[in-house]
C-alpha positions in Angstrom: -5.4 7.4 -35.8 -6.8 9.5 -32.4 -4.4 11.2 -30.8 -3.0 9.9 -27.4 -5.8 11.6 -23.9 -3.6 14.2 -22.4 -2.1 13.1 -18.7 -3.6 13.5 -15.6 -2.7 13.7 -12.0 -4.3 14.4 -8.4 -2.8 16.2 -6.0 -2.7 15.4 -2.2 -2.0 18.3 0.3 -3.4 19.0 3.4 -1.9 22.7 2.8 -3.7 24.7 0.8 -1.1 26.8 -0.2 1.6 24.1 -0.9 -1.3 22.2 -3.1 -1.9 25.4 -4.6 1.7 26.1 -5.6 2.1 23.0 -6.9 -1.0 23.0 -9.2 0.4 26.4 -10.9 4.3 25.3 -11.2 3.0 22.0 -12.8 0.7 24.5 -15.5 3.9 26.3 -15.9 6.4 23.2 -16.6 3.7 20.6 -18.1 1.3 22.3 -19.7 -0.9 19.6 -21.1 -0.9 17.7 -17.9 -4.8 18.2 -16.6 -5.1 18.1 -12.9 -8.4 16.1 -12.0 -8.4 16.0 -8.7 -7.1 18.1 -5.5 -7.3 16.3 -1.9 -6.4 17.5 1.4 -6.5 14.2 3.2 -5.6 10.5 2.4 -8.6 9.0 2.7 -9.8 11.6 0.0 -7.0 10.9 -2.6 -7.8 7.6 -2.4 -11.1 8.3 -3.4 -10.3 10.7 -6.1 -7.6 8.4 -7.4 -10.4 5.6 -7.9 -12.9 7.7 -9.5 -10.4 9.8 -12.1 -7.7 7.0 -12.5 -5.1 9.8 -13.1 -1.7 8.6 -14.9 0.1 10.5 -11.7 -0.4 11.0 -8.3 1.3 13.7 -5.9 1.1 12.7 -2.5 2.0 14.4 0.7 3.6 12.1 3.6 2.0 13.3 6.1 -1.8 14.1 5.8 -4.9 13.1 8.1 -6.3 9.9 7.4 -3.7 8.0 5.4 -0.2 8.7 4.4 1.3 9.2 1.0 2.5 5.3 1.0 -0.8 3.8 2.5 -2.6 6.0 -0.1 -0.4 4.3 -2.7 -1.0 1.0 -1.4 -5.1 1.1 -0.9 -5.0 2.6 -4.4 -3.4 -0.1 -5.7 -5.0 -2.8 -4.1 -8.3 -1.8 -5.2 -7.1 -0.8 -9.1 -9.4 -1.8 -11.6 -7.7 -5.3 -13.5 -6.6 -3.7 -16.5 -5.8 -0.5 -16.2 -2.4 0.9 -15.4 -1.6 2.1 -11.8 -0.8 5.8 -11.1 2.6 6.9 -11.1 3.9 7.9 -7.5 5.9 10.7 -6.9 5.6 11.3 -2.7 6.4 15.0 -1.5 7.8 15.7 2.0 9.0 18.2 4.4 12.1 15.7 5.4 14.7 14.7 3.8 15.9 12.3 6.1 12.1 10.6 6.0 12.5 7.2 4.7 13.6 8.2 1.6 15.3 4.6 0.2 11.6 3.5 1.1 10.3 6.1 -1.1 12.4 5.4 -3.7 11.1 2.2 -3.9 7.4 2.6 -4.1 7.6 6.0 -6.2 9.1 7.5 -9.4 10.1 10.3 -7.7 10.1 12.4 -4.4 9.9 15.9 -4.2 11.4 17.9 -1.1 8.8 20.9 0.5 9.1 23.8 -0.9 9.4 22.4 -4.3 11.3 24.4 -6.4 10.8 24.4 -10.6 13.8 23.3 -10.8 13.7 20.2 -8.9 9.8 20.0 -10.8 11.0 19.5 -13.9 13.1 17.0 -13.6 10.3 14.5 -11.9 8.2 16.1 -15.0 10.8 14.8 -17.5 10.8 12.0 -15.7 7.2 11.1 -15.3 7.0 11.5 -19.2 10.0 8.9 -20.1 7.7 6.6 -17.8 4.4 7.5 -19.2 5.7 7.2 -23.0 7.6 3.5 -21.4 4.2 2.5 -20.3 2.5 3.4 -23.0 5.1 1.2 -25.2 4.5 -2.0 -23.3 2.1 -4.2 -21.4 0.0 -2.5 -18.5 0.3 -5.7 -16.5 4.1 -5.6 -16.6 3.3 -2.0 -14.8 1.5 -3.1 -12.6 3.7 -6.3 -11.4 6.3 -3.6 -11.1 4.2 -1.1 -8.7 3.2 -4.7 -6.3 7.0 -5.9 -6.3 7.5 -2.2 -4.9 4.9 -2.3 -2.5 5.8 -5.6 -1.2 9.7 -4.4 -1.1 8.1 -1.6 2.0 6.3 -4.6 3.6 8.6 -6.8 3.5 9.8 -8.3 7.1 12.9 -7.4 8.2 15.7 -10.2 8.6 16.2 -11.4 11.8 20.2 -11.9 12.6 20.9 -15.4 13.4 21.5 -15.0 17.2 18.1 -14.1 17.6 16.3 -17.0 16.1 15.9 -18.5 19.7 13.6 -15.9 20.6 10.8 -16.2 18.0 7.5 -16.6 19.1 6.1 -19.7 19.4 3.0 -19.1 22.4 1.7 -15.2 22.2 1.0 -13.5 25.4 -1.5 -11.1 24.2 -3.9 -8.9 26.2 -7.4 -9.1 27.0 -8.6 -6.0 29.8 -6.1 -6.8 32.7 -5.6 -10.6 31.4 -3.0 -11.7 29.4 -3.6 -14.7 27.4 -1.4 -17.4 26.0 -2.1 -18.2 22.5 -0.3 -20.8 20.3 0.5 -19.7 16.8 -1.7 -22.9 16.3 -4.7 -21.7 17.3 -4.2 -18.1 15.2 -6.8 -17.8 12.8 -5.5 -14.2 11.2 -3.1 -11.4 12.4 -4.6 -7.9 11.9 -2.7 -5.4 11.8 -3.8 -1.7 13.4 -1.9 1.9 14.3 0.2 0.6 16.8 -0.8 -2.9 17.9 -1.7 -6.4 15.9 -5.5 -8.2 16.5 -4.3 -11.7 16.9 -8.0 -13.3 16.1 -8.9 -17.3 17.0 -12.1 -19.0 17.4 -13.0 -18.2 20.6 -12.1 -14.5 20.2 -9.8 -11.6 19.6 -6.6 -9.9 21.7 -4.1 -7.1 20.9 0.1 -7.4 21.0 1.8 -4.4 21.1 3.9 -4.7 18.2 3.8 -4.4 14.2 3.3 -6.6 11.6 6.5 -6.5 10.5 8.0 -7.4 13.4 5.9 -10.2 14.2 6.2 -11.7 10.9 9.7 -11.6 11.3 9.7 -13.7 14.7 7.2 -16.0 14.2 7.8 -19.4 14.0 5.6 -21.0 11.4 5.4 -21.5 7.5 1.4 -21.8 8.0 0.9 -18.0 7.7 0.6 -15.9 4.9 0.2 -12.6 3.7 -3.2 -11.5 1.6 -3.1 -8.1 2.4 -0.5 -5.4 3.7 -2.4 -5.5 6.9 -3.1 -9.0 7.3 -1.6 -12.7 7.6 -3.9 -15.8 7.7 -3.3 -19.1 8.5 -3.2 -21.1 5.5 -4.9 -24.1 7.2 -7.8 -22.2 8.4 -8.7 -21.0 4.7 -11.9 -22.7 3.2 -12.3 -21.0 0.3 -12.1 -17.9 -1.9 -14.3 -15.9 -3.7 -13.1 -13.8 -6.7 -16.1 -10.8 -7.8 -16.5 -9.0 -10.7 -13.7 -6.5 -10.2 -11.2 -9.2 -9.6 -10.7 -9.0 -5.7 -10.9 -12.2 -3.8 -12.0 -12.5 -0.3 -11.5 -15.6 1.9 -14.0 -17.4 3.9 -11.7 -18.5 7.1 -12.6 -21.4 9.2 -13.6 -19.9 12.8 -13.9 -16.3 11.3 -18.0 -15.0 10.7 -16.4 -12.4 8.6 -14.6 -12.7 5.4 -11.2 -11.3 4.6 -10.2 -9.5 2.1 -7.4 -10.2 -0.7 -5.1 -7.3 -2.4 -4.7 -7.3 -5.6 -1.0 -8.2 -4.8 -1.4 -11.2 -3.3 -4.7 -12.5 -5.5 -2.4 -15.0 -7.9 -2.0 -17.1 -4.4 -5.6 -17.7 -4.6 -6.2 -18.5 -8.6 -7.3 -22.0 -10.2 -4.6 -24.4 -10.6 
């Protein structure tokens, strides 16, 4: 019988010398841990996460491009079927930063500076969930990781006395015209930094809002979620494609472009 690969991990620090640091404390408390991969911004630990799969992934909060939890989610969207997702453990300079949030998209958190002794016990840690994972299905992993993810996304709940005001006719801007949309007429919601693309037929216009809150007021059951970053109207949906990786995308009536599917929400989209 072959012995077991050794673990790996990438690292994600837009400081060198925190990255650094953290490279030789993890030599020092898990020696056979091999470290594939160092990034200094998201976009790059996404990339390195996809090309080494690593077993763990240390991600900073707060780096250029993407964030520790929007690395976490693209990687995970765009897993290969199969294959077990990384292990998040999210480092960050705060300690007051979200950190029930964190706890519920990550094995662990780390505070900056991290200290060994705080290291080793995410170390031991990572290992009782490595040897778990090892023990038992990858895709019970991986509905574990999406049930996270979509715990972060989730909408917040609106209290009762506030129901009256949902939105039912969006006034969204176009230059110095503001437009009145009915949900109706919403092909897709797109979320961006600070604003949502509400996208119909005849064209495209920007709220100043975020997802999350609009999904919380609006007043329809026709829209869903396919990706973190995007709702579609269910009755605008013509089709969807699934390709060789397992991804859908959606061919949306009154949209030249298609839309892409997260691995998350892709069982909303398989043969009945």
């Amino acid at each position: 019988m072959s012995l077991p690969a050794p673990p790996t991990a990438v690292i994600a620090e837009d400081e060198p010398v925190l990255a650094r640091s953290l490279a030789r404390l993890l030599a020092q408390l898990w020696p056979e841990l091999s470290i594939v991969g160092v990034a200094d911004d998201g976009l790059q630990a996404t990339e390195l996460a996809l090309a080494h799969a690593p077993d763990v992934m240390f991600l900073d909060i707060r780096m250029p491009g993407r964030n520790g939890i929007e690395v976490a989610e693209a990687v995970a969207d765009d897993w290969p079927e199969g294959r077990a997702v990384p292990l998040f453990v999210f480092v960050t300079a705060y300690d007051s930063y979200a950190v029930p949030a964190f706890e519920r998209a990550a094995v662990d958190y780390l505070l900056k500076p991290v200290t060994p002794e705080r290291l080793q016990q995410s170390v031991a840690r990572l290992k009782v969930r490595l040897a778990e994972r090892a023990a038992s299905p990858q895709a019970g992993e991986m509905a574990a990781l999406m049930g996270r993810m979509q715990a972060i996304a989730a909408p917040e709940a609106v209290p009762e006395a506030e129901l009256a005001e949902r939105i039912k006719v969006l006034r969204a801007g176009v230059g110095n015209t503001v437009r009145m949309i009915p949900l109706a007429e919403v092909v897709c919601f797109e979320a961006t930094e600070k604003y949502v693309n509400v996208v119909t037929p005849s064209g495209e216009a920007l709220v100043r809002m975020s997802l999350r809150e609009l999904m919380a007021r609006i007043d329809s059951s026709d829209f869903i979620q396919v990706h973190r970053s995007v709702l579609v109207n269910a009755n605008a949906i013509q089709s969807a494609t699934r390709d060789e990786n397992g991804h859908y995308s959606l061919a949306v009536r009154g949209l030249q472009r298609p839309l892409k599917v997260s691995r998350a929400f892709g069982h909303l989209f398989r043969p009945m």
